[in-house]
C-alpha positions in Angstrom: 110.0 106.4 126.4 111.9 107.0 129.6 112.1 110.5 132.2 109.6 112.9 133.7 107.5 115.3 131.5 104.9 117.8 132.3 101.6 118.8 130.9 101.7 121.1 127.8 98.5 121.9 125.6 97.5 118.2 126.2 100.4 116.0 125.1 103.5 115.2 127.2 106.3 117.6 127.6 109.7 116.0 127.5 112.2 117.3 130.2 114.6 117.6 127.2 112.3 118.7 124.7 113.1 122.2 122.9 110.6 124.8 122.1 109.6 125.1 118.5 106.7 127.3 116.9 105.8 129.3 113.3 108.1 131.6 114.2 111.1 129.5 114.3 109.9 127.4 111.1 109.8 130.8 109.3 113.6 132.3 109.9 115.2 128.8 109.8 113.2 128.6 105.9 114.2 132.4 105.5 118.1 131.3 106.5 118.3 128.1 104.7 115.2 127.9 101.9 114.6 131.4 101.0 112.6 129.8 98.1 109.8 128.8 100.5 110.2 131.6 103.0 107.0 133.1 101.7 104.6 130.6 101.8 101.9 130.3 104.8 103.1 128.1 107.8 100.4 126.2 109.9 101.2 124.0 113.3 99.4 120.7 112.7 98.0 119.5 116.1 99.3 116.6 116.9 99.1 114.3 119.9 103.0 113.4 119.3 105.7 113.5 121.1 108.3 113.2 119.2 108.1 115.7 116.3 106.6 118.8 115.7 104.8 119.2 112.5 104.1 122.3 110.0 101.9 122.6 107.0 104.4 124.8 104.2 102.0 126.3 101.7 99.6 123.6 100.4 102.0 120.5 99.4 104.8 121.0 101.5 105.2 120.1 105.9 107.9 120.8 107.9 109.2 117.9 110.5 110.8 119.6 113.5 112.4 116.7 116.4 111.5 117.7 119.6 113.9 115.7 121.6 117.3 114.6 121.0 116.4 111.0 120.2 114.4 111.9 117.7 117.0 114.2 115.7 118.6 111.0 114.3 115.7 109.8 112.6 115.6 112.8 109.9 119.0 111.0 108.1 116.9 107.2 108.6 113.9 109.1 106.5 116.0 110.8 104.0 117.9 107.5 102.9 115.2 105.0 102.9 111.9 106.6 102.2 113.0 107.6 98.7 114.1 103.6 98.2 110.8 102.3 99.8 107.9 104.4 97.7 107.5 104.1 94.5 107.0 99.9 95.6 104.1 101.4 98.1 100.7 101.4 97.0 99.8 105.5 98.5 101.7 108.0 99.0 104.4 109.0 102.1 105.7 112.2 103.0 109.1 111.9 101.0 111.9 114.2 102.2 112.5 116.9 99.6 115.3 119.2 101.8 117.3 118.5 104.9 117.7 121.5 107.5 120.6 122.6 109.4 120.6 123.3 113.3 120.3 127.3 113.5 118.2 130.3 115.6 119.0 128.3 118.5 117.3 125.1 117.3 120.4 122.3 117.7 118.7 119.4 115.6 118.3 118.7 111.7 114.9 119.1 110.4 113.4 118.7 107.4 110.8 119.7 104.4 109.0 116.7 102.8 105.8 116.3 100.6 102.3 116.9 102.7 99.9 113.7 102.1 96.3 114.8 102.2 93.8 113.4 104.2 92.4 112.9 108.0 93.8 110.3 110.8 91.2 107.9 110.6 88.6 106.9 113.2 87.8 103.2 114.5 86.6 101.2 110.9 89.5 102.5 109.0 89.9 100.3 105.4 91.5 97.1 106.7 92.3 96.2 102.5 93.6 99.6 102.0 95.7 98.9 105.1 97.1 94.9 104.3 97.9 96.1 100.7 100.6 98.3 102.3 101.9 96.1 104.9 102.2 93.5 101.6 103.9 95.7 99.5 106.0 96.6 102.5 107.2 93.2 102.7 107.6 92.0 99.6 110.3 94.5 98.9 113.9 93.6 98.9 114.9 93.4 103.1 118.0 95.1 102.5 117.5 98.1 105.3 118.2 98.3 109.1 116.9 96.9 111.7 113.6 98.3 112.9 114.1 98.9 117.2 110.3 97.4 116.3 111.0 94.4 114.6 112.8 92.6 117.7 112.0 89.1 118.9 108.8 89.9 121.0 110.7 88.7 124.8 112.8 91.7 124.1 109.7 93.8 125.4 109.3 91.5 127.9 111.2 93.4 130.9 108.9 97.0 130.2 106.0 95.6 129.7 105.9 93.7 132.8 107.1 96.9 134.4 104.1 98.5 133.1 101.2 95.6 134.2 102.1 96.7 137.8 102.0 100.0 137.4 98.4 99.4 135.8 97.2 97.3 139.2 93.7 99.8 140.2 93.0 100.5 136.2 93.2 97.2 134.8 92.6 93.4 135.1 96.6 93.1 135.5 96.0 89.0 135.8 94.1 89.0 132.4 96.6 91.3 131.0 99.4 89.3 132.0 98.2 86.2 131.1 97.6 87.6 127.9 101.5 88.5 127.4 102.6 85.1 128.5 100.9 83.9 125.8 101.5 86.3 123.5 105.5 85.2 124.5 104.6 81.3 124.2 104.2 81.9 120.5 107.1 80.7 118.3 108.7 83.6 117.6 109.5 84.5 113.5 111.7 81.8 111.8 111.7 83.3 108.5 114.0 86.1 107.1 113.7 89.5 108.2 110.7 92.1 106.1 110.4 95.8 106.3 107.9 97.0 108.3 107.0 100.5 109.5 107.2 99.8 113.3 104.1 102.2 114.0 101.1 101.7 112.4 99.3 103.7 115.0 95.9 105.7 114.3 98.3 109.4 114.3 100.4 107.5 111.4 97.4 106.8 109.1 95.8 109.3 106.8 92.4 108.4 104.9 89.6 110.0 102.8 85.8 108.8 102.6 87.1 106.0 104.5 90.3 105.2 102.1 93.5 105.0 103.2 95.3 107.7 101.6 99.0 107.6 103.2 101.1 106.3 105.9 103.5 108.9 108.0 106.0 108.9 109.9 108.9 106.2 108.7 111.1 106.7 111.7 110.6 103.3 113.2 111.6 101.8 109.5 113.7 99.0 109.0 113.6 94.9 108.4 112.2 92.3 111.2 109.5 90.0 112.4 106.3 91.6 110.1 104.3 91.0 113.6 104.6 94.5 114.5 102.5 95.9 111.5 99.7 94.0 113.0 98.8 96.1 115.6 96.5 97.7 113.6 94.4 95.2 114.3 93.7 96.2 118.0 94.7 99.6 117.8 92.4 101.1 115.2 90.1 98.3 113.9 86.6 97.3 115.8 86.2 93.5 115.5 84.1 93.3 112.6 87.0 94.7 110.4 89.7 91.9 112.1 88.9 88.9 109.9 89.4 90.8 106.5 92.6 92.5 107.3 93.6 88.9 109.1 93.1 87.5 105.9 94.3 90.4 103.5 97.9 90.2 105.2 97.8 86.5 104.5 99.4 86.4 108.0 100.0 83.0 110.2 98.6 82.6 113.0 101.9 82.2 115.0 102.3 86.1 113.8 98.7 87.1 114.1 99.2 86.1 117.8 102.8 87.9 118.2 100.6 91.5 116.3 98.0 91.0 119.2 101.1 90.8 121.6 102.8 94.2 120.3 99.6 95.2 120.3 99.1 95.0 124.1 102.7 95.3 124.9 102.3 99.1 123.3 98.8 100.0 124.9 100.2 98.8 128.3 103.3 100.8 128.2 101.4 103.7 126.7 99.1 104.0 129.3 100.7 104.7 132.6 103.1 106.8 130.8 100.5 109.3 129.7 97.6 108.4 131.7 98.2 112.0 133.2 100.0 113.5 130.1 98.4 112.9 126.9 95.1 112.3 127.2 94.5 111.0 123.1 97.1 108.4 123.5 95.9 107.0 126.8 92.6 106.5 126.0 93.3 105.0 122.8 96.0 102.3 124.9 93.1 101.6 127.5 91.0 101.1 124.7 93.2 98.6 123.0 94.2 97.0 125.8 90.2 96.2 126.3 90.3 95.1 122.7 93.2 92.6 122.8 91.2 91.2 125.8 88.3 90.3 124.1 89.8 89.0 120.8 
């Protein structure tokens, strides 16, 4: 996350960002996918800021980038997702047609499959939830590097950055004794596993409680399988810690590293938005608060 933005129906407004809408989703499908031009097309509020997000008739979405760097993750998507699914345990919102830049829009977009279901509130199912991260990383690490799945030092610089910018909102000591701990862990000796890179609450879909898909695969690629342990912190009250602790059959030289991306996120997050998007600031003081007490 880097630059200025401005306030735009409560999310953060990218200086580079470019304007989507209906409209434009419905002549870019009459131009390029004439077969789906007729079907109804329905913005999906999101809390994003990356993608804009369109429901195509009742099993189809339309991914629109916002901002230029997220225009190169519609090619990431197309070639792995297809690979990664049919070893997950729910379903993922597979890439069915790649659009061309046109009426002005400059990035490629896409059509993929919609996965039904809500974002999940705090007590989301932390079984449902280890199952995929296990199934995740028990397939064959053959991808690209996830930007997520770095050594947890490489965060290091930003996330001090962001402590003092939190001095006034925070206890910036506990914080960043927190972190230093967080880095005094030994970091991953094993080999690299896939992970998502964003298991955040946006990313999750459920159903009576179930998880019923994971989105967003734009983070994808092989690492340190800390990352997919934010989860944790970031959507889980304590009660629910211990069983997905123990469902991911994790360490607890990674368990500690997850609690450090954890806060490492939530402490970026929050003075970024803090005046932008209120959904994602409150859920980043909220974690923060959480990796605190844990």
């Amino acid at each position: 996350m880097s630059g200025r933005g401005i306030r735009g129906q409560g999310r953060l407004v990218h200086p580079n960002e470019v304007p989507t809408g209906v409209d434009l989703v419905r002549l870019l499908l009459a131009d390029q996918f004439p077969r789906w031009a007729d079907l109804p097309v329905t913005a999906v509020t999101s809390s994003g800021t990356d993608n804009a997000m369109f429901r195509l008739g009742a099993d189809l979405a339309v991914r629109l980038p916002r901002i230029p760097g997220a225009a190169g993750n519609i090619a990431r998507e197309r070639e792995w997702m297809p690979r990664l699914a049919p070893h997950l345990p729910v379903p993922i919102p597979l890439p069915v047609a790649e659009g061309r830049p046109g009426r002005g829009y400059p990035f490629p977009w896409s059509v993929c499959r919609w996965v039904d279901g809500v974002n999940p509130g705090e007590g989301a199912d932390p079984v449902g939830l280890a199952a995929f991260v296990r199934a995740l990383r028990r397939i064959e690490p053959s991808g690209p590097t996830s930007f997520r799945g770095q050594p947890l030092v490489s965060r290091d610089t930003p996330t001090r950055e962001a402590i003092a910018a939190l001095d006034g909102m925070v206890d910036t000591v506990a914080v960043t004794e927190a972190w230093e701990a967080a880095l005094a862990v030994p970091a991953w000796s094993g080999p690299p596993v896939w992970v998502h890179g964003d298991l955040s609450p946006g990313n999750l879909v459920v159903r009576d409680g179930a998880l019923t898909g994971v989105l967003d695969f734009s983070g994808v690629g092989v690492g340190d399988p800390a990352v997919d342990l934010m989860p944790a912190w970031n959507l889980m009250p304590a009660s629910a810690r211990a069983a997905f602790r123990r469902a991911t059959g994790v360490d607890d030289a990674t368990w500690l590293r997850g609690r450090g991306w954890a806060l490492s996120v939530a402490v970026i997050q929050l003075p970024y938005y803090k005046d932008t998007n209120p959904v994602l600031a409150a859920n980043a003081r909220r974690v923060i608060g959480e990796v605190l007490a844990s």
